[in-house]
N, CA, C and O of each residue as an XYZ file, in Angstrom:
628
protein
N       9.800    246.667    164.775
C       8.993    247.668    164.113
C       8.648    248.776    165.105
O       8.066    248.489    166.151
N       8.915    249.759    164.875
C       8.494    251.174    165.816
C       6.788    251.087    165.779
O       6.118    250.721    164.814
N       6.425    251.407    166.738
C       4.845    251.343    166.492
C       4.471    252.862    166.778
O       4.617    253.490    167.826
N       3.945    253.283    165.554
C       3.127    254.551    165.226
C       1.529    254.514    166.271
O       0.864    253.560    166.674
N       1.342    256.147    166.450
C       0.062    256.397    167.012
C      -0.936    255.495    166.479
O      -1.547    254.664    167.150
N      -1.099    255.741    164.989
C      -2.377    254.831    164.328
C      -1.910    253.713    164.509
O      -2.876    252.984    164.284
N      -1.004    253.029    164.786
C      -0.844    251.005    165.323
C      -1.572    251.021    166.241
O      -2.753    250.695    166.128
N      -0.903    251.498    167.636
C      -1.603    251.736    168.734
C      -2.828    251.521    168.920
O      -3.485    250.562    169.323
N      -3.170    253.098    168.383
C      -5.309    253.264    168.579
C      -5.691    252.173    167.839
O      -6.793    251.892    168.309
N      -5.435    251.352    166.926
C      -6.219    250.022    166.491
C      -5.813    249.248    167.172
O      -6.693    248.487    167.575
N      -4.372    248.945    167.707
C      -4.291    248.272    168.950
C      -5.224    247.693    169.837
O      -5.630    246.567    170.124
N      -5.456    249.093    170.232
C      -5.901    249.198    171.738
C      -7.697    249.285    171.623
O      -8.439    249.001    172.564
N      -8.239    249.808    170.050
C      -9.248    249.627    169.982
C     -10.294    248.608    169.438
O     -11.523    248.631    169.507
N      -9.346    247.607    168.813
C      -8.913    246.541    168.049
C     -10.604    245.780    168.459
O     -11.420    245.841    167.539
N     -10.912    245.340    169.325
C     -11.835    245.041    169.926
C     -13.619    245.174    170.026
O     -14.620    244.477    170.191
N     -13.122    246.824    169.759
C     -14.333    247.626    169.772
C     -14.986    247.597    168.173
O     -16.213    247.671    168.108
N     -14.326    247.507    167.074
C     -14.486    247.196    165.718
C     -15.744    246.769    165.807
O     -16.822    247.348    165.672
N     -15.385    245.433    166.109
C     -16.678    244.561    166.319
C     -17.933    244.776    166.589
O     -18.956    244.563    165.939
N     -17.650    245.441    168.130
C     -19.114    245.978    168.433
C     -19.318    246.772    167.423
O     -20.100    246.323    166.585
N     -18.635    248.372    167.107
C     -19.108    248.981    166.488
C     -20.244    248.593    165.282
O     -21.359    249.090    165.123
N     -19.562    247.517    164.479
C     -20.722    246.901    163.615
C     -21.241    245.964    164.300
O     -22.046    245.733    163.398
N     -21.448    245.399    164.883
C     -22.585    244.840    165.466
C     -23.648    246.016    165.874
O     -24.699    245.729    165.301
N     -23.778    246.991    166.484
C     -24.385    248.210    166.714
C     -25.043    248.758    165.566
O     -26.155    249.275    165.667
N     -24.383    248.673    164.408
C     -24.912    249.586    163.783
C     -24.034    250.812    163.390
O     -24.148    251.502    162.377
N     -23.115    250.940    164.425
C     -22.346    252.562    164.388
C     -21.062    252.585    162.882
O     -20.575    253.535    162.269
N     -20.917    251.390    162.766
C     -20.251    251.428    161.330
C     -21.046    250.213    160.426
O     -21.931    249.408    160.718
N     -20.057    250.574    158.826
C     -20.378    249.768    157.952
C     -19.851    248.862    157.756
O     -18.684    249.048    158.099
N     -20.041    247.468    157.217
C     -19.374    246.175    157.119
C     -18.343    246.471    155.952
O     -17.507    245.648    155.581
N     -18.513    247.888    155.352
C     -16.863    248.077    154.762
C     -15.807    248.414    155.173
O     -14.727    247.981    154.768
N     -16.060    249.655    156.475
C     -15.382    249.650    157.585
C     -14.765    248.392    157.872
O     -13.701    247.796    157.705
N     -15.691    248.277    158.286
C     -15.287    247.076    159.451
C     -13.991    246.233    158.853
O     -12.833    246.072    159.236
N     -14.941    245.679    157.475
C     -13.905    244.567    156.657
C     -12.533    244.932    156.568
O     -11.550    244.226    156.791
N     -12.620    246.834    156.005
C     -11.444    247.226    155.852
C     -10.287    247.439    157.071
O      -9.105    247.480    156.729
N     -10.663    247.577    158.543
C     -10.330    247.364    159.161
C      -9.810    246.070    159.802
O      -8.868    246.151    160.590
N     -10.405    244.787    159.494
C      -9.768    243.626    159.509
C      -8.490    243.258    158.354
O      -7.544    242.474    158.431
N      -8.999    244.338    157.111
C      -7.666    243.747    156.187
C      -6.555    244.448    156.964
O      -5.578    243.702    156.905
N      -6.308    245.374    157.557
C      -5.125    245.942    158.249
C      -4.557    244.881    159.068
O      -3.468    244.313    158.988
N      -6.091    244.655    160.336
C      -5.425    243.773    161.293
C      -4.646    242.338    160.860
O      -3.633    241.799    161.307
N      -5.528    241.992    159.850
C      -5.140    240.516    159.058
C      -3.437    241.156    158.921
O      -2.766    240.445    159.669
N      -2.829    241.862    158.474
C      -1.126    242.230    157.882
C      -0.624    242.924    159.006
O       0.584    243.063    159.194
N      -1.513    243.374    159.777
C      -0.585    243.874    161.102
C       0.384    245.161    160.491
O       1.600    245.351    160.507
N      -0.878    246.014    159.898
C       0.000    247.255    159.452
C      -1.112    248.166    160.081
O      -2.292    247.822    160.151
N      -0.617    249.362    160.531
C      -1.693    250.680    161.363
C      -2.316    251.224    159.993
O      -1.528    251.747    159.205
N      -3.858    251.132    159.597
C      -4.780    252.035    159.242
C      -4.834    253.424    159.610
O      -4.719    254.081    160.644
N      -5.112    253.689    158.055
C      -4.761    255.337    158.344
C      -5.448    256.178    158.809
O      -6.637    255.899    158.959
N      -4.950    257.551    159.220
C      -5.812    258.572    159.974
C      -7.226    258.539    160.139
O      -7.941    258.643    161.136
N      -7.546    258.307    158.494
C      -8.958    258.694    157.459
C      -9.762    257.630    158.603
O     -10.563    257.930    159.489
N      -9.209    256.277    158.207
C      -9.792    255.388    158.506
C     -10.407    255.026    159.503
O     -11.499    254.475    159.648
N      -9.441    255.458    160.372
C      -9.625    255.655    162.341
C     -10.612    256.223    162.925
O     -11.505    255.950    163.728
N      -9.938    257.728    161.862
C     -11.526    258.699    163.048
C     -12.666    258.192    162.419
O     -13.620    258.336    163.184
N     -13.108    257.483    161.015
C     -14.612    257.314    160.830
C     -15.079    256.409    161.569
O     -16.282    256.397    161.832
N     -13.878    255.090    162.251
C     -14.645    254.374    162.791
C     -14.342    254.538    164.464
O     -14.671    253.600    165.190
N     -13.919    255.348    164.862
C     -14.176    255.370    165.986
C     -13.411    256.443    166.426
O     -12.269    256.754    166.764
N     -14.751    256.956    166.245
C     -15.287    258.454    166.500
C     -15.615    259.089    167.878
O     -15.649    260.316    167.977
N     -15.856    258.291    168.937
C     -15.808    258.671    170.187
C     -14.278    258.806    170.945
O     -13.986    259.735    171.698
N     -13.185    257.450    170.510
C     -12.035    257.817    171.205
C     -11.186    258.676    170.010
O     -10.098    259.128    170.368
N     -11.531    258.877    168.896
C     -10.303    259.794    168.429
C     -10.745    261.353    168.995
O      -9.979    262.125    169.572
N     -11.874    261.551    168.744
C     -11.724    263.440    169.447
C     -11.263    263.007    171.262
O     -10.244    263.615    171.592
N     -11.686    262.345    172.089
C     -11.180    262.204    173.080
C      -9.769    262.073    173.374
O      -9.216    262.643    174.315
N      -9.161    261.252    172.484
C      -7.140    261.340    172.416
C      -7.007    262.837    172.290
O      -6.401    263.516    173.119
N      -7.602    263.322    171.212
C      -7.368    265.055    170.841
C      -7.676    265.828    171.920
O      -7.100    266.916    171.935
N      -8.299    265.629    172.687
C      -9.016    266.887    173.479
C      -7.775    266.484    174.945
O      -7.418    267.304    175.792
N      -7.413    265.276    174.878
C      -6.449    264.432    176.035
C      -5.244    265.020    175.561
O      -4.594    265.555    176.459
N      -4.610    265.101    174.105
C      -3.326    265.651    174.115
C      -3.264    267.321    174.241
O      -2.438    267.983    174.869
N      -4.431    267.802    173.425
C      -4.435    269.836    173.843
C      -4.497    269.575    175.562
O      -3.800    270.294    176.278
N      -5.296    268.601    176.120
C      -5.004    268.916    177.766
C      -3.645    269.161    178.343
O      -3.332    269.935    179.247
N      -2.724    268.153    177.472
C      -1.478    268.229    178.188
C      -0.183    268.809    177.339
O       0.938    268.917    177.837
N      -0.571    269.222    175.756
C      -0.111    269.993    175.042
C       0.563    269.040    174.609
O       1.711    269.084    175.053
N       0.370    268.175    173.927
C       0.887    266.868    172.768
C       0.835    266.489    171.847
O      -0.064    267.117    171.288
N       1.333    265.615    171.031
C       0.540    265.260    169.245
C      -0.002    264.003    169.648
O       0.530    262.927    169.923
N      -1.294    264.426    169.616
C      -2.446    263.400    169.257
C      -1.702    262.019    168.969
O      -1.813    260.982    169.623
N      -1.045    262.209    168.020
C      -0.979    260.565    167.111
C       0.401    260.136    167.764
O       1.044    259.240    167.216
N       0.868    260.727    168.884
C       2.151    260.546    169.318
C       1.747    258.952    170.139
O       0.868    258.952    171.000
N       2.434    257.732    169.792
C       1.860    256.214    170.153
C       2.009    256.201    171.571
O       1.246    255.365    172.054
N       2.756    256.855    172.514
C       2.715    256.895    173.908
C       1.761    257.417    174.058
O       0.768    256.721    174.269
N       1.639    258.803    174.019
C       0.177    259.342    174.859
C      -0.915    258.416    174.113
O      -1.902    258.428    174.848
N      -1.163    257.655    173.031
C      -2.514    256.895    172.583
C      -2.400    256.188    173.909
O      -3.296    256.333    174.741
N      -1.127    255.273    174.206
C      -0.978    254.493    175.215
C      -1.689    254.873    176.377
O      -2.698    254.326    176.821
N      -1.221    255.634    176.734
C      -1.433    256.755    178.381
C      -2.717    257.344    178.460
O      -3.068    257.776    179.558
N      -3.527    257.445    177.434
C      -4.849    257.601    176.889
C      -5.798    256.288    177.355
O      -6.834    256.328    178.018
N      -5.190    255.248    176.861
C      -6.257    254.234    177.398
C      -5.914    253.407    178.697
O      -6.584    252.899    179.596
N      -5.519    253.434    178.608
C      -4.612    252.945    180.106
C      -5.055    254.065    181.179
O      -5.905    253.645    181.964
N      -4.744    255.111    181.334
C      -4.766    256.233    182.144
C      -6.681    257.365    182.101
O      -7.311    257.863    183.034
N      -6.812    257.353    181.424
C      -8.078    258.385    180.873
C      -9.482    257.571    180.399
O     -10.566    258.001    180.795
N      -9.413    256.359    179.522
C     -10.280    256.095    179.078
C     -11.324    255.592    179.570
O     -12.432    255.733    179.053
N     -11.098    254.925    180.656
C     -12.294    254.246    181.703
C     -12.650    255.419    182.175
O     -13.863    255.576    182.038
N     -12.097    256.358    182.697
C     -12.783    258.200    182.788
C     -14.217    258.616    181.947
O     -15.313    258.939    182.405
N     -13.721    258.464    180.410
C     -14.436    258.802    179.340
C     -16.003    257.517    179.175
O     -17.082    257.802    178.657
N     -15.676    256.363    179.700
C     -16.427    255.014    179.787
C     -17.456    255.565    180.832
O     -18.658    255.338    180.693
N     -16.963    256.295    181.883
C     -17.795    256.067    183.083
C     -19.075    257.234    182.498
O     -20.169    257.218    183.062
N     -18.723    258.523    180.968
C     -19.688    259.478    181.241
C     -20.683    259.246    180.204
O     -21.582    260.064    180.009
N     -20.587    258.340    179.635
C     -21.260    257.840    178.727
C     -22.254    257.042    179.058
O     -22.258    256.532    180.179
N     -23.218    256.804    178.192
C     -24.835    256.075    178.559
C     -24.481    254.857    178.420
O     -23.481    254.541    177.777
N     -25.411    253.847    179.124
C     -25.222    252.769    178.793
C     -25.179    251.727    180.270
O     -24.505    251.886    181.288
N     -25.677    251.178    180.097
C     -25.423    250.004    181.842
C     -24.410    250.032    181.896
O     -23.700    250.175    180.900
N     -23.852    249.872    183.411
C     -22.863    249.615    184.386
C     -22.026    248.098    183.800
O     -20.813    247.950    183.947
N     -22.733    247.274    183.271
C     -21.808    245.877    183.171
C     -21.696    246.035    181.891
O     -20.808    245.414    181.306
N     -22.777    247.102    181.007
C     -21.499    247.334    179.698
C     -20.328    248.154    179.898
O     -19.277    247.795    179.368
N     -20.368    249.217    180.597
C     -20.017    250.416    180.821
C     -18.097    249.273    181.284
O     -17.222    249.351    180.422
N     -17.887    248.678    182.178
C     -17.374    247.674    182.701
C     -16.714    247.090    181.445
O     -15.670    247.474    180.919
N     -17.551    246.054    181.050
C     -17.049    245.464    179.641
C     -15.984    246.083    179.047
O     -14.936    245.555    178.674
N     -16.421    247.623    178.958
C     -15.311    248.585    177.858
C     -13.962    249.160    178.676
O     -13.070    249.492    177.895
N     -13.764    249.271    179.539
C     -13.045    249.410    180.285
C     -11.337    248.907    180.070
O     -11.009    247.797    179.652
N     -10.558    249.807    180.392
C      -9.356    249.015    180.061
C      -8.656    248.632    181.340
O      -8.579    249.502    182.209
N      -8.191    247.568    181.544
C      -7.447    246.989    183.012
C      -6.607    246.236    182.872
O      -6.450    245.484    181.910
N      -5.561    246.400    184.385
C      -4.239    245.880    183.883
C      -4.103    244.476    185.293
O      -4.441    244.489    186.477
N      -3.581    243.618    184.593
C      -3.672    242.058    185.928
C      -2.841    241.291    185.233
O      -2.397    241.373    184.088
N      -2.636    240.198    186.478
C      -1.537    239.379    186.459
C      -2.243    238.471    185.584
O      -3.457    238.567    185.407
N      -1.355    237.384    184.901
C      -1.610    235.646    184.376
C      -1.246    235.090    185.581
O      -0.183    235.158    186.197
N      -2.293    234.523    185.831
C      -2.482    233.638    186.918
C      -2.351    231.809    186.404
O      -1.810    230.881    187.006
N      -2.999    231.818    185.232
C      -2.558    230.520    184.398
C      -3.658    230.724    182.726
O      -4.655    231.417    182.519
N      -3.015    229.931    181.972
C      -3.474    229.754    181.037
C      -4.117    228.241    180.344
O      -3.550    227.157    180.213
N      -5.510    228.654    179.977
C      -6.062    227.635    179.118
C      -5.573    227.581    177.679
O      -4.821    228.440    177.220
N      -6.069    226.441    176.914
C      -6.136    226.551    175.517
C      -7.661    226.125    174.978
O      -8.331    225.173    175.380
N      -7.969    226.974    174.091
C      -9.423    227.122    173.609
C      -9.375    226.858    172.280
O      -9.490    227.905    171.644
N      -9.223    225.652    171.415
C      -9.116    225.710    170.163
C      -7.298    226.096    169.519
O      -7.129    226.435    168.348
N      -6.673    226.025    170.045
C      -5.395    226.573    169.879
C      -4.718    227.670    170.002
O      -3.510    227.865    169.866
N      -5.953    228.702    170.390
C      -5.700    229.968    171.075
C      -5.705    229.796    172.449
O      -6.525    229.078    173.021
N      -4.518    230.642    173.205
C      -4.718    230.503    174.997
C      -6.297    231.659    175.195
O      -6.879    232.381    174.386
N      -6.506    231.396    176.462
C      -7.532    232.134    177.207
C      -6.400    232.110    178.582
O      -6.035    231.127    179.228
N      -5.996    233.606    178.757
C      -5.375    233.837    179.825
C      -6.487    234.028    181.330
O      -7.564    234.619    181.403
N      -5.804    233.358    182.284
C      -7.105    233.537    183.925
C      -6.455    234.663    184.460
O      -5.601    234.349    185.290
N      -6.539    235.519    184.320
C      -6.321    237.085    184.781
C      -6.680    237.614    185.988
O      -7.860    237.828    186.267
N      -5.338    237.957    187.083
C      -6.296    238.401    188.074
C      -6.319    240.254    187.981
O      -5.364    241.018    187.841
N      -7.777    240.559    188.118
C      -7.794    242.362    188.038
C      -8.819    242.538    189.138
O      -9.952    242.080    189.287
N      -8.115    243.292    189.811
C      -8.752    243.541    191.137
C      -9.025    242.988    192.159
O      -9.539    243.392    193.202
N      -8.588    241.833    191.769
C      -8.856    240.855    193.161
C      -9.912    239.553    192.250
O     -10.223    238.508    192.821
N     -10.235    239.782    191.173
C     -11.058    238.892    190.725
C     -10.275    238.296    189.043
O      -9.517    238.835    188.236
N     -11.027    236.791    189.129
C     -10.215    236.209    188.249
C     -11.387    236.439    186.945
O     -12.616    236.456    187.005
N     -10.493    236.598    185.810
C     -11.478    237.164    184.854
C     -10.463    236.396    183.475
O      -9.272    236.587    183.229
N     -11.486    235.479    182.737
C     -10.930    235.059    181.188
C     -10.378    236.118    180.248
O     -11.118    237.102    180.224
N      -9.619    236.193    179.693
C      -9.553    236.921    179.113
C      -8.834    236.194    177.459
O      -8.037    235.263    177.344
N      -9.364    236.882    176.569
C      -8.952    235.989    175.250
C      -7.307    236.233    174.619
O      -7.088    237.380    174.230
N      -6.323    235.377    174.517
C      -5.101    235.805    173.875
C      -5.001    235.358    172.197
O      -4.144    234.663    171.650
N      -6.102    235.970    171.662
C      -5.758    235.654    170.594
C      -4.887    236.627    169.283
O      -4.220    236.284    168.307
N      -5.265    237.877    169.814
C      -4.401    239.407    169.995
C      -3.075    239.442    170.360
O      -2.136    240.114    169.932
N      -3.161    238.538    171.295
C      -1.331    238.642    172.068
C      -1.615    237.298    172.808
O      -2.074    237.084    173.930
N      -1.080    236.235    171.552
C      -0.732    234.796    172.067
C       0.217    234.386    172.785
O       0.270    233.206    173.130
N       1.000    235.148    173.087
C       2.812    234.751    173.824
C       2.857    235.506    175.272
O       3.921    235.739    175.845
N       2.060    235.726    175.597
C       1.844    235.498    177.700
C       2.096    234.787    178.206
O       1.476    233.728    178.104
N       2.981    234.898    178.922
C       3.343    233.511    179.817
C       2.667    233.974    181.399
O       2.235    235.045    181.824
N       2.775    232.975    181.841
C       2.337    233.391    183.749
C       2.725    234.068    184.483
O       3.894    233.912    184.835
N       1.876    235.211    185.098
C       2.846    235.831    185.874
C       3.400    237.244    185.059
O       4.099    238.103    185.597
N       2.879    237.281    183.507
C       3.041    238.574    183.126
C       1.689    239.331    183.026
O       0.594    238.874    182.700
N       2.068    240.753    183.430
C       0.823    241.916    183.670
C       0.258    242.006    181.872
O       0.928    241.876    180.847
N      -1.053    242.247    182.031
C      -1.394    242.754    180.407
C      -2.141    243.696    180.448
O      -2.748    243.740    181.518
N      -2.439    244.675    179.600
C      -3.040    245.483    179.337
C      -4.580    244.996    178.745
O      -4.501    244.393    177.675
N      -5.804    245.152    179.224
C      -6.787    244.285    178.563
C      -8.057    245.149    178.218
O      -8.291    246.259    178.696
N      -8.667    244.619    177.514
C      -9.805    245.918    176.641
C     -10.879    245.126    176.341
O     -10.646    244.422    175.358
N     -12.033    244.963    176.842
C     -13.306    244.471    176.590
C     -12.866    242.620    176.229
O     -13.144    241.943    175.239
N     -12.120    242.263    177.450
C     -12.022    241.060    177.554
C     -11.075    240.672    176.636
O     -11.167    239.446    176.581
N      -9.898    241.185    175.611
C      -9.053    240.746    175.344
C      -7.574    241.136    175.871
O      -7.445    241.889    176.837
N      -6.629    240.666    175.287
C      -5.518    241.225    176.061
C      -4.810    241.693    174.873
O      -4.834    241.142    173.772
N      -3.978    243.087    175.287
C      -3.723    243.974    174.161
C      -2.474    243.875    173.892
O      -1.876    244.021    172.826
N      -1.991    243.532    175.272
C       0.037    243.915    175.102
C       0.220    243.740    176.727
O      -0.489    244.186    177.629
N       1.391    242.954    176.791
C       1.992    243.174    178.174
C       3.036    244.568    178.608
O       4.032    245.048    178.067
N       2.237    244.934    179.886
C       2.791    245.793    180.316
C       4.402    245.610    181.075
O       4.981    246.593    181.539
C-alpha cells in the first residue's frame, strides 16, 4: 500500500489522540472516529486531522512553505517529525518530562518483552534504555532502529 500524507500524520500522531481527549482538547467523537480509522488501518481525512490536531497540522504547513513543499506530501510529514518536531515540543508550555514524553526519537532494540501478547521493545535512545510499547508496530526484531513517539514505536527506520 503506498502510504499517503494523511496515513502518515495519524501514523506518527497516532499516540497523541489519546492525550488529546484525555485533556480535554478533543471530543470523544473525534477521538472514537479516529480509532475507527486506526481499527481498518485506512488514513483519515484532511477534515478530520486538522480538527484534531491542530498544533502539528499548521506546523507541517508552515514546515513545507519553509522549504516550498505539499504539506500532505507523506515524506516531508515524515521529515517533519523526525527532523522538526521536538523543535516545535521544546517552544511550547508545559514541564520538561512532559515536554520529553512528546518528543520523537530514534534507538536500537536492544531486546524484547511480551506484555499480554503485545511485545514491549527495551530501546536504547541516547544512551538510555527506555520501554517502549509495540503494539503499533508488533514485528521488531532486535537490533532494528524505530522511530518512537510518546513511548510507542511508530515504524522502523
Amino acid at each position: 500500500m503506498k502510504e499517503t500524507g494523511e496515513y502518515v500524520l495519524a501514523k506518527f500522531a497516532r499516540p497523541c489522540a489519546e492525550i488529546l481527549y484525555r485533556q480535554g482538547e478533543i471530543s470523544w467523537e473525534q477521538y472514537r472516529e479516529m480509532q475507527k480509522y486506526y481499527n481498518k488501518k485506512i488514513a483519515p481525512p484532511r477534515e478530520l486531522l486538522t480538527a484534531v490536531f491542530k498544533n502539528a497540522v499548521p506546523e507541517i504547513q508552515e514546515f513545507a512553505e519553509r522549504i516550498k513543499a505539499d504539506p500532505w506530501n507523506p515524506e516531508l510529514i515524515r521529515n517533519f517529525f523526525i527532523n522538526e518536531h521536538n523543535k516545535k515540543v521544546e517552544t511550547r508550555k508545559g514541564m520538561p518530562a512532559q515536554k520529553e514524553l512528546c518528543k520523537v526519537h530514534i534507538g536500537r532494540v536492544k531486546s524484547i518483552e511480551n506484555n499480554n501478547g503485545f511485545p514491549v521493545y527495551i530501546v536504547l535512545i541516547a544512551g538510555m534504555e527506555k520501554k517502549i510499547s509495540g503494539i503499533y508496530l508488533p514485528n521488531a526484531k532486535k537490533n532494528d532502529y524505530l522511530i518512537t513517539h510518546i513511548n510507542f514505536a511508530i515504524e522502523k527506520q
